[in-house]
C-alpha positions as CSV (number, residue, x, y, z in Angstrom):
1,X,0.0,0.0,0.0
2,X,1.4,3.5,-1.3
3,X,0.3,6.3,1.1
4,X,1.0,9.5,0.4
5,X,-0.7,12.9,2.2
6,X,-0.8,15.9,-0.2
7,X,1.5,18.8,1.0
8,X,0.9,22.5,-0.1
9,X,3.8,22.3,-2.2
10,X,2.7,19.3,-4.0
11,X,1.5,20.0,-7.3
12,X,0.1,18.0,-10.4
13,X,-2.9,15.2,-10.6
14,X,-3.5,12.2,-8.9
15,X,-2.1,10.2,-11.1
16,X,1.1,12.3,-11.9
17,X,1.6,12.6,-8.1
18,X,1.3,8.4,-7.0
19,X,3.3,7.5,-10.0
20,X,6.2,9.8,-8.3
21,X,5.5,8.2,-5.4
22,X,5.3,4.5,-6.0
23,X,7.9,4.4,-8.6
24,X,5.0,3.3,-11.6
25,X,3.8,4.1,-15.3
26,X,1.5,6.7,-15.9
27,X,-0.2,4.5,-17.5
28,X,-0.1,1.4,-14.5
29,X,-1.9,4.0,-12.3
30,X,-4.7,4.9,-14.7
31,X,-5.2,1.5,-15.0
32,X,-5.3,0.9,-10.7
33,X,-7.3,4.4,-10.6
34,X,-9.9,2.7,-13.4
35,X,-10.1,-0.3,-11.6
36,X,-10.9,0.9,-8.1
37,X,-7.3,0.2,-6.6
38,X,-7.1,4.0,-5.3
39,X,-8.1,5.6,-2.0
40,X,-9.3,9.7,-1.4
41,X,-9.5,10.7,1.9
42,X,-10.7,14.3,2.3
43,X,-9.4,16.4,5.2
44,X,-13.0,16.1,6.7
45,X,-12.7,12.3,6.1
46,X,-14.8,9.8,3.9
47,X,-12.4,7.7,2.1
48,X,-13.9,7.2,-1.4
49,X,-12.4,5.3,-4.7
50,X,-11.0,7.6,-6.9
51,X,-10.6,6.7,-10.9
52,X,-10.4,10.3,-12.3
53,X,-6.6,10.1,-12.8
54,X,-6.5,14.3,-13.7
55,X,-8.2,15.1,-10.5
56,X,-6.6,17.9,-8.4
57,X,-6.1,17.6,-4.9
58,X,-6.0,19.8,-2.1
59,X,-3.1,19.5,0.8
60,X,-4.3,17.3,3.4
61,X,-5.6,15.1,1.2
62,X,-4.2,11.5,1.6
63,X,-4.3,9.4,-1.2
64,X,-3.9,5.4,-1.0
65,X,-2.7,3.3,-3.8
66,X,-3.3,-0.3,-3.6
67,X,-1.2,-1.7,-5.8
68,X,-1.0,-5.6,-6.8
69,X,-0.1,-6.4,-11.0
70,X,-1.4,-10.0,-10.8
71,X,-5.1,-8.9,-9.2
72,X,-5.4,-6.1,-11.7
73,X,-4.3,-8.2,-14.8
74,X,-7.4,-10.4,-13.8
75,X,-10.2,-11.4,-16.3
76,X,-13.4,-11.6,-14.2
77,X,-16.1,-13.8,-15.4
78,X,-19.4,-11.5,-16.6
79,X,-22.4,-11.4,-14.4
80,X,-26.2,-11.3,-16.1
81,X,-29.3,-9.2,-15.1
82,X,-32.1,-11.6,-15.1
83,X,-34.6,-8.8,-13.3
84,X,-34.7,-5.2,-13.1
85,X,-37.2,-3.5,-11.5
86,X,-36.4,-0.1,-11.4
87,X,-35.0,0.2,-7.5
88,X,-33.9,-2.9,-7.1
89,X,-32.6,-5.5,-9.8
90,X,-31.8,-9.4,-9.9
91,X,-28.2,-11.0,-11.0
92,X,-26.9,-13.9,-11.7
93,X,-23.5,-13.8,-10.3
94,X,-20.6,-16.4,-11.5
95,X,-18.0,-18.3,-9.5
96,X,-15.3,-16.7,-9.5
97,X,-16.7,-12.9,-9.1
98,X,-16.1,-11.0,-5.7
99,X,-19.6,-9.7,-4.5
100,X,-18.0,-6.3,-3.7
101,X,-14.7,-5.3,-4.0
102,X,-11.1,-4.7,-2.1
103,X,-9.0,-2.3,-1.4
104,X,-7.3,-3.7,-4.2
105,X,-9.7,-2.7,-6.7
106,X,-13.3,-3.6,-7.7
107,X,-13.1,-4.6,-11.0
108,X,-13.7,-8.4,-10.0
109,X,-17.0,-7.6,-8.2
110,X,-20.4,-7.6,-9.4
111,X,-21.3,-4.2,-7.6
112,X,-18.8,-2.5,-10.3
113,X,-20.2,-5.1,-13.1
114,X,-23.6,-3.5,-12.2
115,X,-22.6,0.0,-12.2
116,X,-20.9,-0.3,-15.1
117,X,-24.1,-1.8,-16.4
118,X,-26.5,1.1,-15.4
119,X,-23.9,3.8,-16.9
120,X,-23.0,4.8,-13.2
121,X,-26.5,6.5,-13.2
122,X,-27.6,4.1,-10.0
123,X,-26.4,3.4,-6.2
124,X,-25.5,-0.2,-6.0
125,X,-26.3,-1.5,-2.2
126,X,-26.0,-5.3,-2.0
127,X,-28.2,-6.7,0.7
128,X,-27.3,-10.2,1.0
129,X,-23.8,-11.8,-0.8
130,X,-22.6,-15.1,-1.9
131,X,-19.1,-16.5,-1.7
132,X,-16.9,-15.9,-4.5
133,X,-15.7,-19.3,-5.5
134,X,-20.2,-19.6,-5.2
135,X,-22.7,-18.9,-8.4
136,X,-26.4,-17.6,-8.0
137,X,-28.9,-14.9,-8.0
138,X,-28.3,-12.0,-6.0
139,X,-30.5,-9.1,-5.1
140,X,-29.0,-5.6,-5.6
141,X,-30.9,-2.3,-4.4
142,X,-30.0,0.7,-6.0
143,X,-32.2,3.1,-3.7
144,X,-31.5,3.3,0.3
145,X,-35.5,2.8,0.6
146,X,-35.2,-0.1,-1.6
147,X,-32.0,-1.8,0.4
148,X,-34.1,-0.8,3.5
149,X,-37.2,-2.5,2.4
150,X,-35.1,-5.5,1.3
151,X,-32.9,-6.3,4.4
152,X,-36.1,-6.5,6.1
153,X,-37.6,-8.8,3.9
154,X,-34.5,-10.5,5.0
155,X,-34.5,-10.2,8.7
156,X,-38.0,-11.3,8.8
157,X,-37.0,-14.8,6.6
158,X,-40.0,-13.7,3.9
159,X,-37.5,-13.6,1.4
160,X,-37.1,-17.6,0.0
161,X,-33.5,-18.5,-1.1
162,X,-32.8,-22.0,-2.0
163,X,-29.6,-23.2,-2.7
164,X,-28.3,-26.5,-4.6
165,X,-24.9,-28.5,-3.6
166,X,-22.8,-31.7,-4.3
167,X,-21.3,-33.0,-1.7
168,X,-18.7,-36.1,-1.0
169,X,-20.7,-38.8,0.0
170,X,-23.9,-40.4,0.8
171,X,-26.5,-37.9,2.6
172,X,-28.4,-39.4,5.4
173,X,-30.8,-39.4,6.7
174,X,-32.2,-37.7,3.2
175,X,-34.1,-34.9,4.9
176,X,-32.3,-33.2,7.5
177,X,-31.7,-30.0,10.0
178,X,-27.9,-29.2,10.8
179,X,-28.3,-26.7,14.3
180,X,-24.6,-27.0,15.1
181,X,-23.3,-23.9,16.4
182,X,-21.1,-21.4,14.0
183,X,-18.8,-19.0,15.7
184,X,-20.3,-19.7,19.1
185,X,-23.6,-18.6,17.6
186,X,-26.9,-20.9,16.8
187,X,-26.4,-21.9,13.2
188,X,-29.7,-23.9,11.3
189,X,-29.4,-25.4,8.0
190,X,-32.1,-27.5,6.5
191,X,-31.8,-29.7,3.5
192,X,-33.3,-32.5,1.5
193,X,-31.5,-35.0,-0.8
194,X,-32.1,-34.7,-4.6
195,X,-30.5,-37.4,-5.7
196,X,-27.0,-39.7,-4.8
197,X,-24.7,-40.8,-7.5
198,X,-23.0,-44.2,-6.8
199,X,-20.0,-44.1,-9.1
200,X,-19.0,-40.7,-7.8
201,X,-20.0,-41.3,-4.3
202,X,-21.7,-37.8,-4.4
203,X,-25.0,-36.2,-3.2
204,X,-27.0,-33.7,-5.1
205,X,-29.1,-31.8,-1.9
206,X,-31.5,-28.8,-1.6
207,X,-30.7,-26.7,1.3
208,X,-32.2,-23.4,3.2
209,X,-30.4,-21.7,5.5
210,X,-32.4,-20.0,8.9
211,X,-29.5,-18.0,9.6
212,X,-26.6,-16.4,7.8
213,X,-23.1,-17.2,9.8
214,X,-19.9,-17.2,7.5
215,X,-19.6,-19.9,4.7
216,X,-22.9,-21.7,6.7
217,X,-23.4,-24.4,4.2
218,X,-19.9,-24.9,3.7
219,X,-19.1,-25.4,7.1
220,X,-22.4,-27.1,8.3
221,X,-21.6,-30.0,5.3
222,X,-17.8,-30.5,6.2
223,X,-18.8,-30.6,9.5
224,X,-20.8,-33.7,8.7
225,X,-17.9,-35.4,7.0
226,X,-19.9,-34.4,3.1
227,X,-18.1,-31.3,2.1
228,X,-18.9,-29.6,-0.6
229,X,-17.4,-30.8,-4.1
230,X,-14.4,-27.9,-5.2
231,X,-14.7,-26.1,-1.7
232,X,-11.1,-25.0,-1.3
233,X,-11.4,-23.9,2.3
234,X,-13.2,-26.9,3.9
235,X,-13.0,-30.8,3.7
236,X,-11.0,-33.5,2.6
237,X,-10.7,-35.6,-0.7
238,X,-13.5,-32.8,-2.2
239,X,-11.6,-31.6,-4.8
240,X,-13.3,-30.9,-8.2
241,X,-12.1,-29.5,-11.3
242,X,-14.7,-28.0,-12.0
243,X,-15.0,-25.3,-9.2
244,X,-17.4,-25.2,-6.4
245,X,-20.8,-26.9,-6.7
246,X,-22.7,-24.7,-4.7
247,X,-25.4,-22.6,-6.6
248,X,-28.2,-20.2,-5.2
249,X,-30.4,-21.5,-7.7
250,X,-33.9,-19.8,-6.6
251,X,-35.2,-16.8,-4.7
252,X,-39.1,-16.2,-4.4
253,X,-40.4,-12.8,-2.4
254,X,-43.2,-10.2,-2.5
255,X,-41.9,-6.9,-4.4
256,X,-42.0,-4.5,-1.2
257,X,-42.8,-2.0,-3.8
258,X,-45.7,-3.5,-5.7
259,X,-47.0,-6.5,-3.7
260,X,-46.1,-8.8,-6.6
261,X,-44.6,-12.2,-5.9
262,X,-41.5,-12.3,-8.2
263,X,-39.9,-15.9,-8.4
264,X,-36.6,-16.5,-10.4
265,X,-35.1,-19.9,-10.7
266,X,-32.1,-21.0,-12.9
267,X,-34.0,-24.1,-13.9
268,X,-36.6,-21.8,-15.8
């Protein structure tokens, strides 16, 4: 991390200024600035991206620049819009895409895939998130009424996300509740076998979650000795070339806005 606090003698743009600084191309910090790898922190405070490499700064300023070449050289997969309803819209987010971004930019995220997407004319609030090595639908508000309306939905359980997983292993009983306790708090994950494949020794299960501790169904699974296939964090003899097989594969809710039931599933 480059850190540098504007003095009254300092002169030039942002860009002119962090390339002194960190000993980089011109044309290496535009492409940081552009990708979300670069800090602004007034005087008053609120530290904001900044990508507008000609911008002028005041002393007093501090500007960050987190710089890694092999994050920024990164190809992220591309999200889809499946619903947009005007304050609020639906994705479909790939393995393999952040949720939000880093300090080290936010060019792998699907917030700056949305923005992007909307022409920067709308605030993108997420108000739920998936794991980045996970694929699924994610809701994303882009008013504060609308991400307020939503996280209640939330906290209140009326919004109905299902998600779909392999696992290692033969899942019994083939309806079950996990309550085992995540990060000393009550943890409740509830799932139902789809089907179990004999020559892979795998399981194909439904699962709802009742509460939202860090990497739930990941843990909850491994726990049980039937970790998911390709999780790279948690279990043994799981690995699968193909990536993770865990997919938020259908949410179902009442628009907050209209009354409506919207239902999106990846099988339709």
């Amino acid at each position: 991390m480059v850190r540098l606090i504007i003095a009254p003698e300092d002169t030039g743009t942002a860009c002119d200024l962090l390339a002194a600084r960190a000993g980089l191309a011109k044309s290496r910090v535009k492409d940081a600035m552009c990708k979300g790898a670069v800090w602004l922190t007034g005087k008053r405070g609120g530290r904001k991206r900044l990508r507008k490499a000609t911008a002028r700064l005041a002393a007093g300023d501090v500007l960050e620049l987190a710089y890694d070449a092999r994050l920024l050289a990164l190809k992220p997969p591309v999200a889809r819009c499946l619903h947009d309803a005007g304050q609020y819209s639906v994705w479909l987010k790939p393995a393999g895409l952040l949720a939000q971004g880093t300090d080290y930019g936010d060019h792998c995220s699907l917030v700056r895939q949305v923005e992007v997407h909307f022409r920067l004319k709308r605030p993108v609030l997420p108000v739920h998130r998936l794991d980045r090595e996970a694929a699924g639908l994610m809701i994303l508000a882009h008013t504060k009424a609308a991400a307020a309306k939503l996280s209640r939905l939330l906290q209140d359980n009326a919004i109905d996300k299902q998600y779909r997983i392999t696992v290692l292993g033969h899942l019994r009983p083939e309806q079950g509740v996990i309550e085992l306790p995540l990060d000393n708090k009550p943890a409740i994950t509830q799932y139902t076998l789809v089907n179990y494949e004999q020559a892979s020794d795998t399981s194909v299960a439904e699962v709802t979650i009742q509460t939202g501790r860090l990497h739930q169904i990941r843990r909850h699974f491994a726990m049980l000795g039937h970790p998911v296939l390709g999780d790279p964090k948690y279990g043994v003899g799981n690995k699968n070339s193909t990536g993770m097989e865990l997919v938020a594969w259908r949410l179902a809710f009442r628009c907050p806005f209209t009354g409506k039931k919207v239902q999106l599933s990846l099988d339709e």
